[in-house]
C-alpha positions as CSV (number, residue, x, y, z in Angstrom):
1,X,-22.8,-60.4,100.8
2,X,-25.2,-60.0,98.1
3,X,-24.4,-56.2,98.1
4,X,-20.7,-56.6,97.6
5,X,-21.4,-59.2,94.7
6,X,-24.2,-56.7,93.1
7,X,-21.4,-53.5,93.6
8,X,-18.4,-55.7,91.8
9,X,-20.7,-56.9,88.7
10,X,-22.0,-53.7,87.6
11,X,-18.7,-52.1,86.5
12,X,-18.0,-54.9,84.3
13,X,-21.5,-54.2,82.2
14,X,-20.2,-50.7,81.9
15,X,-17.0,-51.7,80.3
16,X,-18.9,-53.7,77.9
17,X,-21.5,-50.9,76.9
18,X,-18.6,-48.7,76.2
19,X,-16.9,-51.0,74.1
20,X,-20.0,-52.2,72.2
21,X,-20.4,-48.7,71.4
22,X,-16.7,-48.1,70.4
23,X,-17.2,-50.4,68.1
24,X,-20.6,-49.7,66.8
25,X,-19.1,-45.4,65.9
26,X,-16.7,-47.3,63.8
27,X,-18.7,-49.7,61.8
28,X,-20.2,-46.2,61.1
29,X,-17.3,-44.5,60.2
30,X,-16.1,-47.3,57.3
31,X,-19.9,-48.1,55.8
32,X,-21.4,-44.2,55.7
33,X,-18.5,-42.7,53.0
34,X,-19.9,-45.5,50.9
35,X,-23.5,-45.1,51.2
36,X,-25.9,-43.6,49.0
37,X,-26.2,-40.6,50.9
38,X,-22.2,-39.4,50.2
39,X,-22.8,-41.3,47.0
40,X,-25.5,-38.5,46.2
41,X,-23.4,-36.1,47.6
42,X,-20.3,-36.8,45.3
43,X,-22.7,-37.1,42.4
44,X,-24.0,-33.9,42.7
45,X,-20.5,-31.7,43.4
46,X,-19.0,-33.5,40.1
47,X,-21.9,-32.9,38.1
48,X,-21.8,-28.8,39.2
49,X,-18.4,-28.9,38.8
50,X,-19.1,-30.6,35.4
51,X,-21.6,-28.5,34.1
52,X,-19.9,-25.7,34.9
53,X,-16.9,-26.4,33.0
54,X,-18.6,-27.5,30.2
55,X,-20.3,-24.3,29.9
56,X,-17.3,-21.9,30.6
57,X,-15.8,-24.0,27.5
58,X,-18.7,-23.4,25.2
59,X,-18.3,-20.0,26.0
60,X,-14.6,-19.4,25.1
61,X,-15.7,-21.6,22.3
62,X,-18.4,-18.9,20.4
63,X,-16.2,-16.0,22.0
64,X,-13.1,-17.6,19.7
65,X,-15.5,-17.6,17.0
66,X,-17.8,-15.4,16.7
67,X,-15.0,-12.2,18.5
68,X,-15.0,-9.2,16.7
69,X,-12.3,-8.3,13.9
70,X,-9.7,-6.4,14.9
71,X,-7.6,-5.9,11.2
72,X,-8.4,-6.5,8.1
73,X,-5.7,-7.4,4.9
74,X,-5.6,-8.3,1.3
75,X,-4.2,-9.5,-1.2
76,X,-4.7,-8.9,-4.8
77,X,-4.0,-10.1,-7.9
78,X,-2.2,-9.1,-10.0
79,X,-1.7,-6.1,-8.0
80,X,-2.6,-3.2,-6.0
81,X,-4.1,-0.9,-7.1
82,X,-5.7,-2.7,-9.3
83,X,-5.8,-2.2,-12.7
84,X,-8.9,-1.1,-14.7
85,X,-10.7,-3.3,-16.8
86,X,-9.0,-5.9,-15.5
87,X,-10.0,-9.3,-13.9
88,X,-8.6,-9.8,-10.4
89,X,-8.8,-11.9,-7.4
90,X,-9.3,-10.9,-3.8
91,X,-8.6,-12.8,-0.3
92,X,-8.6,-11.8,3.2
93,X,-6.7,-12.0,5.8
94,X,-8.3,-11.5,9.5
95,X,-6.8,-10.4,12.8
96,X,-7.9,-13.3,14.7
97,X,-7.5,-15.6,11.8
98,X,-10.5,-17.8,12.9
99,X,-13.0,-14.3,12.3
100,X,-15.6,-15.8,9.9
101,X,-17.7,-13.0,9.1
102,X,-19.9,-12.2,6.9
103,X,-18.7,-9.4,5.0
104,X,-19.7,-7.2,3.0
105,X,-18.2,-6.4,-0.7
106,X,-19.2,-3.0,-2.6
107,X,-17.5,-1.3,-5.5
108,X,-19.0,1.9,-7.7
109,X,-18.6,-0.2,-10.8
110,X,-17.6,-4.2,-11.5
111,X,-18.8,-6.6,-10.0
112,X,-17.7,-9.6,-7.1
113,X,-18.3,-13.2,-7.6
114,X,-17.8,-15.6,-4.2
115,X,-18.1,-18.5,-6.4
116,X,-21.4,-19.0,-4.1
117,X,-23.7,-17.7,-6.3
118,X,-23.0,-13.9,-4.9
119,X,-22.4,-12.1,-7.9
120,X,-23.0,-8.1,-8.4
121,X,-21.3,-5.0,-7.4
122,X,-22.4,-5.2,-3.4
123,X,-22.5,-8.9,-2.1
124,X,-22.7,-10.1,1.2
125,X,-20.8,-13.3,2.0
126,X,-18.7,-15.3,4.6
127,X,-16.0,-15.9,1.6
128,X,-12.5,-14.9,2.6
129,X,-11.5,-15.2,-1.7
130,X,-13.4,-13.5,-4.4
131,X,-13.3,-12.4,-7.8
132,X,-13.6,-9.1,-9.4
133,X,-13.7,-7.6,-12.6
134,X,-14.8,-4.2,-14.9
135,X,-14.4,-1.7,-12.0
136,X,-13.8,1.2,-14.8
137,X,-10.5,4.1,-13.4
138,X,-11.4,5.7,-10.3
139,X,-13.4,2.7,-8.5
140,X,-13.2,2.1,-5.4
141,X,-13.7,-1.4,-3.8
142,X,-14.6,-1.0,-0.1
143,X,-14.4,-4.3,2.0
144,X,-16.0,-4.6,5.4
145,X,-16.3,-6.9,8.5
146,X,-20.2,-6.6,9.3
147,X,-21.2,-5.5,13.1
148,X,-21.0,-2.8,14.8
149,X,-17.9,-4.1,17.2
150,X,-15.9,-5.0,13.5
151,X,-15.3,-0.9,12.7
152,X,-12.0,-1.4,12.5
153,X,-12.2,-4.1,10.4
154,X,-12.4,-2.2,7.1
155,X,-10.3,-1.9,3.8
156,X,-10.5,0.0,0.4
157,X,-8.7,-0.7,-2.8
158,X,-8.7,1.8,-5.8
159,X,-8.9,1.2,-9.0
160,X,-7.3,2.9,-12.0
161,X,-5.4,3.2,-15.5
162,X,-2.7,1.5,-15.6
163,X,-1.0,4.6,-17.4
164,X,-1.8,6.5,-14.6
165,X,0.1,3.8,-11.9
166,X,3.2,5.2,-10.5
167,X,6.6,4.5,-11.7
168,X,8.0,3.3,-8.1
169,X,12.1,2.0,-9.6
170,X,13.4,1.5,-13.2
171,X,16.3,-0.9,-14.7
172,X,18.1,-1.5,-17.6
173,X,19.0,-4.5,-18.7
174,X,21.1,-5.2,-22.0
175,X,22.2,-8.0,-24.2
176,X,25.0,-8.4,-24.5
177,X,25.9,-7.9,-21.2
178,X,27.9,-5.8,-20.2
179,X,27.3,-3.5,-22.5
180,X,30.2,-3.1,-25.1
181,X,31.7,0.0,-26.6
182,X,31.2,0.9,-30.6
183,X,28.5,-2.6,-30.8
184,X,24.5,-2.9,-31.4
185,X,23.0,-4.1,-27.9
186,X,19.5,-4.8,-27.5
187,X,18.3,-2.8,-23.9
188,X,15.5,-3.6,-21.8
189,X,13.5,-1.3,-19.7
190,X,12.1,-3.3,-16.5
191,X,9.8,-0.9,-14.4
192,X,8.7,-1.3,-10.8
193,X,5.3,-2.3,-11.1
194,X,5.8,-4.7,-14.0
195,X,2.2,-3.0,-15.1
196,X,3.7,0.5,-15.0
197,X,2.8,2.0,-18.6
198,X,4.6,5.0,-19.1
199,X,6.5,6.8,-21.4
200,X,10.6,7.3,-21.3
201,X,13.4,8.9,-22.0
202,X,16.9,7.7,-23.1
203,X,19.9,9.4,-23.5
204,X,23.4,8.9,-24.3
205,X,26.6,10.9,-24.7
206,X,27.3,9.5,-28.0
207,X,26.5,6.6,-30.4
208,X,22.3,6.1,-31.4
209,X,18.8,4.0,-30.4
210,X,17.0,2.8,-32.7
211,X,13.5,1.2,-32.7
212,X,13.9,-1.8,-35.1
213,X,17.3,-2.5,-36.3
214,X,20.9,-1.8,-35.5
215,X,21.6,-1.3,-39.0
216,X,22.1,2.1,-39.7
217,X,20.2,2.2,-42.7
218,X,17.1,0.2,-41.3
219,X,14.2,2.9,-40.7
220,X,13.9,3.5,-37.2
221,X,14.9,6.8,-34.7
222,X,18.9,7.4,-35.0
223,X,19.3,9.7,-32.3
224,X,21.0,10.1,-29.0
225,X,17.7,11.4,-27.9
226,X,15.0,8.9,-28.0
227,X,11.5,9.1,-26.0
228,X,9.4,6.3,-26.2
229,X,6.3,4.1,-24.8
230,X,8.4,1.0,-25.6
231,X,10.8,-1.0,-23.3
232,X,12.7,-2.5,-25.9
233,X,15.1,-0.6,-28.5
234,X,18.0,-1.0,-29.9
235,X,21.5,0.8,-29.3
236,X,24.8,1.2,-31.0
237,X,27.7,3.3,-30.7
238,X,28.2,4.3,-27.7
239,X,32.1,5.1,-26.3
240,X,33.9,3.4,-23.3
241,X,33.4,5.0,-20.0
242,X,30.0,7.0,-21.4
243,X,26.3,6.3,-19.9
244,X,23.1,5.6,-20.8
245,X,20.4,7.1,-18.8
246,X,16.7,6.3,-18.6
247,X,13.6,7.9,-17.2
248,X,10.0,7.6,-16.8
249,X,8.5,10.6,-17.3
250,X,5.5,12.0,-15.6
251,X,5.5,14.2,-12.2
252,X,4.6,11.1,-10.1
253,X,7.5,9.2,-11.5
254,X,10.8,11.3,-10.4
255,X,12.2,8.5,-8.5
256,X,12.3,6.4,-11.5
257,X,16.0,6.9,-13.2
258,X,18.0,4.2,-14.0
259,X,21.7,4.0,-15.8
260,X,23.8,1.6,-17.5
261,X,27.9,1.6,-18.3
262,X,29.4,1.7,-21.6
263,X,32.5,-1.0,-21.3
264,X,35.5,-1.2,-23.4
């Protein structure tokens, strides 16, 4: 009898082992993610992860900075070329448009001024605007992106006479307007560049230009032939249906012709 009772009891202490231990594995399983050892864990991977973000942004940070120049622009005041003698102002445009240089400014007479204390005819600056001024005819202002990777970054601007600029379009504009048969009119000449310093021609079929006054007997050039520096004479008597033509001479100024009607 005391076999059968010792065979029956120890099946139930099994069954209670295995479900003390059941229960013990899960305890486990719901305290461990929250210990200090996953805590460490966790730590650790976000701080990697962080640091390495951080530093793949300060990265594309100096590379958007400090790239290399890939094109180079100006603009110049009042024009370019630029005209000898003449004060001027310079700015740059980059290609990327957050390149901030230095660069380097040099010119075979004049002088830049960054407004930084930079003044001379070579200066090195991170200024995008300078001035310039005294580059005598034949100067050459040469503007550059410094490093070796910025080769393309590069510019040159001449400098010359303003007589010896190009005529690039001409126009006539009178007063009144149109311009009436057998009546004084006052014509304008209006070149393209507005610095263009040339010399022209007019001509008409009929009728007379005059430099000063459309009175006849006022002393001035009564001729249907008149060549002149100025851009301001006077004509009268010209027919209906007859033209007016105008033209800057020089051989680097054949596109520059303009003409104006004669009404009724």
């Amino acid at each position: 009898m005391k076999n059968m009772h010792s065979t029956k009891t120890k099946p139930v202490w099994q069954k209670f082992a295995v479900l003390t231990g059941l229960t013990f594995i899960i305890v486990l399983v719901l305290i461990l993610p929250y210990s200090g050892l996953f805590q460490a864990d966790l730590s650790q991977t976000f701080q990697l992860h962080s640091g390495n973000t951080t530093e793949t942004s300060s990265t594309q940070n100096i590379n958007a900075t400090n790239g290399g120049c890939q094109k180079l622009d100006t603009i110049t005041l009042p024009q370019n070329p630029l005209p000898a003698n003449t004060s001027a102002a310079i700015a740059l445009n980059t290609t990327p448009e957050n390149f901030a240089g230095p660069f380097t400014y040099s010119a075979s007479s004049g002088e830049f001024n960054d407004g930084q204390g930079n003044v001379g005819s070579y200066i090195q600056t991170s200024a995008k605007k300078v001035d310039y001024s005294g580059g005598d005819d034949g100067t050459s202002l040469t503007i550059q992106a410094k490093g070796a990777e910025n080769a393309n970054c590069l510019v040159t601007i001449p400098v010359v006479q303003t007589s010896s600029i190009a005529c690039a379009g001409l126009k006539i504009v009178s007063d009144p307007d149109p311009l009436p048969a057998d009546q004084s009119a006052n014509l304008t000449v209006v070149p393209t560049p507005d610095n263009f310093k040339g010399t022209y021609l007019f001509q008409a079929d009929s009728g007379n230009f005059q430099m000063q006054d459309a009175d006849v007997q006022a002393n001035g050039n009564n001729t249907k032939t008149l060549v002149t520096k100025s851009t301001n004479v006077i004509y009268n008597g010209g027919k209906s249906g007859e033209k007016i033509v105008v033209k800057a001479l020089g051989d680097n100024n054949g596109v520059c012709i303009a003409t104006i009607s004669i009404t009724k």
